[in-house]
Structure formats: C-alpha cells, structure tokens
C-alpha positions as CSV (number, residue, x, y, z in Angstrom):
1,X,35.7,0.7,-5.8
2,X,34.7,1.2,-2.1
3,X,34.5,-0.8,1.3
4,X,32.4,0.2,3.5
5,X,31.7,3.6,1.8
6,X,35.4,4.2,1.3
7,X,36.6,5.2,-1.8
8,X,39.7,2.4,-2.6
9,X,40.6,3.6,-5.9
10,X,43.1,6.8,-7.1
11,X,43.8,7.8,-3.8
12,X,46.6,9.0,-2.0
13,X,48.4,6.0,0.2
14,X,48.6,8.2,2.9
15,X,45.2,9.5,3.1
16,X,44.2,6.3,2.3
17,X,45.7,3.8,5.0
18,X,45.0,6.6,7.5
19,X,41.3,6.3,7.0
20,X,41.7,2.2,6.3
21,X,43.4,2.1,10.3
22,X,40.4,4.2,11.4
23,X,38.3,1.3,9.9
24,X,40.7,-0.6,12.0
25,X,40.5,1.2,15.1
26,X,36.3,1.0,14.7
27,X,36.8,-3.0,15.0
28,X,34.7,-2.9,11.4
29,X,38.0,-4.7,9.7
30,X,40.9,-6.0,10.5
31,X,43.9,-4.3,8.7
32,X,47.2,-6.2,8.5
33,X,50.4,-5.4,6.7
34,X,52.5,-7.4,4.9
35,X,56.5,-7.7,4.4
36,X,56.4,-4.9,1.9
37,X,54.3,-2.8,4.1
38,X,51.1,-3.1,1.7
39,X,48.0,-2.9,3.7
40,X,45.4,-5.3,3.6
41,X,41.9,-6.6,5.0
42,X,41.9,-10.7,4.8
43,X,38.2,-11.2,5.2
44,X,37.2,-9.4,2.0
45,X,40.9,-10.7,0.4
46,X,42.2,-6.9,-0.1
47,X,45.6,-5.8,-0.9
48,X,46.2,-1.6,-0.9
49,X,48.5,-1.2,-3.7
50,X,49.6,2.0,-5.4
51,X,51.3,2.9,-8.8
52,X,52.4,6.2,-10.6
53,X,49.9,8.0,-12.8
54,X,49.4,11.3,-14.0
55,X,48.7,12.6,-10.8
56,X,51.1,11.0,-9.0
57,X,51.2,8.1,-6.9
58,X,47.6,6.8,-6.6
59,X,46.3,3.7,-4.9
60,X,44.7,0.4,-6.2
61,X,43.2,-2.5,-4.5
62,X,43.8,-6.1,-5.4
63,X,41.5,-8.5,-4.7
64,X,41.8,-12.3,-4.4
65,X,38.9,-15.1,-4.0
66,X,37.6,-15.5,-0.9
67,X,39.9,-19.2,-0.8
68,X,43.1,-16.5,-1.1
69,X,42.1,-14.3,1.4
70,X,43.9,-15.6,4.3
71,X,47.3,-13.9,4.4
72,X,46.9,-11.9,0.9
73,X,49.1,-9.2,2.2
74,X,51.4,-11.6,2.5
75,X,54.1,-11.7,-1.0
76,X,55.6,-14.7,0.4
77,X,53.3,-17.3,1.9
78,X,50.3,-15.8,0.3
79,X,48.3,-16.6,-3.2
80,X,49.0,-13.0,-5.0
81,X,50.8,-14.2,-7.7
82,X,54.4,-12.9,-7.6
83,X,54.5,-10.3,-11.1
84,X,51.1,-8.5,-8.9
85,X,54.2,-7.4,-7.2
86,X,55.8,-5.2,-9.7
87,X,56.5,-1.7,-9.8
88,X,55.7,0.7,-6.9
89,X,55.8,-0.2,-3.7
90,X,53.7,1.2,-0.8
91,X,56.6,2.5,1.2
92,X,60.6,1.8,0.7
93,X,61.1,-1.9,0.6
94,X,64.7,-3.1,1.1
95,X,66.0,0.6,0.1
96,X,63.9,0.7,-3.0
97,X,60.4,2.3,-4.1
98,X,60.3,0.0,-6.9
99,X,60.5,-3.5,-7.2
100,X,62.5,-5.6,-8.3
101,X,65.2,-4.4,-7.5
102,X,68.2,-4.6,-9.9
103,X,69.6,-7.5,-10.1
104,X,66.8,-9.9,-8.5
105,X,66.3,-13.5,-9.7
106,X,62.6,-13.6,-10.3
107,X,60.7,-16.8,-10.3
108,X,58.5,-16.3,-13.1
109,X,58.5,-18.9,-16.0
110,X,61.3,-18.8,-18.6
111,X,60.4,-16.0,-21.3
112,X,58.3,-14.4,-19.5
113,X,57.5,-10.9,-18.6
114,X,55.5,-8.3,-17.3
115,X,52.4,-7.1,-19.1
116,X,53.2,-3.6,-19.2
C-alpha cells in the first residue's frame, strides 16, 4: 500500500515515520500521534501500526472510513475498535512493547478474544 508514492507496508517504523514527518514537514499531510505514539494522517483515516514477522518488526497501516478519520490515532476517543490495538506497539507504551499488559481489564465482550 502507498500514500503519496510511499511504500506503507513491511517497513521499518523508523525509516518509516522518518519519511512520513518529511511528508509532514512538506505541508502534503498532516501527521499526528496518538497516546501510544502510533502515527497517523486523519484526512486519509491512517494509523502506522507495526507487528513482528520474520523479519522483524515491520509496519502496517490501518485504515478507517473517511466518517472515522477524525482522531484515528487516537485509542481512546477515536473509532479504531479497541482489539486493533493488540500486540506490538510502535514505541514503549506504559513500560511495555506489547499490549495489554498483564493484568489489564479489557473491554471487549464476554467470551471473546483475539483473532490470532
């Protein structure tokens, strides 16, 4: 997948969100970051997610409809669904590269669990 001829998909994060700020930096998008330090671009609904593959840790985005796209980086207040969350975080998040962390309530419905 690309944006603007960038390549979003199997990347390195920090390769990756270097080259997204210089998007940034262009004025061509708006990059923000959310609580978990995912980056993002609201006007396309984009989230820069990574997880662990062969290779290592690669990058994938997450997109949202155009009615989400207002604060999608956002795990709180935003419309990415709360299990999207899982697994790998872009950078440390509360001490952890993984999340949850053990021990955390979740609010997804009763018997329910990940897909993977």
């Amino acid at each position: 997948m690309t944006l603007d001829g960038l390549e979003l998909t199997g990347r390195v994060p920090a390769v990756l969100e270097e080259t997204v700020l210089d998007l940034h930096s262009s004025g061509a998008r708006k990059v923000s970051y959310g609580p978990r330090g995912n980056p993002g671009i609201n006007d396309v609904g984009m989230v820069l997610r990574v997880q662990d593959t062969a290779s290592g840790v690669m990058t994938r985005p997450v997109l949202v409809g155009r009615e989400w796209a207002d604060r999608c980086t956002d795990d709180w207040e935003g419309s990415v669904p709360e299990c999207e969350w899982l697994g790998r975080q872009w950078c440390v998040y509360n001490g952890s590269d993984v999340w949850p962390p053990p021990g955390y309530a979740t609010n997804w419905p009763p018997g329910w669990s990940p897909p993977f």
